[in-house]
C-alpha positions, 0 to 999 in steps of 0.5 A, a space after each residue: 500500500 504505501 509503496 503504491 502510494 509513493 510510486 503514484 507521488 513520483 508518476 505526478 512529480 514526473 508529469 509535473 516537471 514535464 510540463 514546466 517546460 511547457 507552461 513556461 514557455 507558454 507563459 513567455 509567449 503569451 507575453 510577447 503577444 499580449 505586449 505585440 497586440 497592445 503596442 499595435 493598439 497604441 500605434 493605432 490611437 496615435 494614428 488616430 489622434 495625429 489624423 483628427 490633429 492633421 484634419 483640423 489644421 487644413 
């Protein structure tokens, strides 16, 4: 019973370290497209503001 019970402990700790790769690398990527998609969005606001800014002037 007991060595079933740390033989099940070691499978899960297996499967954990496994994924950390994973998650880790999810995690960085997911990073980098979040900043990427906010900084095309700021780019985006300040096309619009220069625009209405340039529109005004003529």
């Amino acid at each position: 019973m007991e060595t079933e019970r740390i033989a099940e402990a070691f499978n899960w700790t297996v499967v954990f370290l496994m994924a950390m790769p994973y998650l880790t690398l999810a995690g960085c990527l997911g990073w980098i497209v979040y900043r990427y998609t906010r900084a095309q969005k700021t780019r985006e606001d300040r096309r619009t503001r220069l625009h209405i800014v340039r529109k005004g002037e003529c």
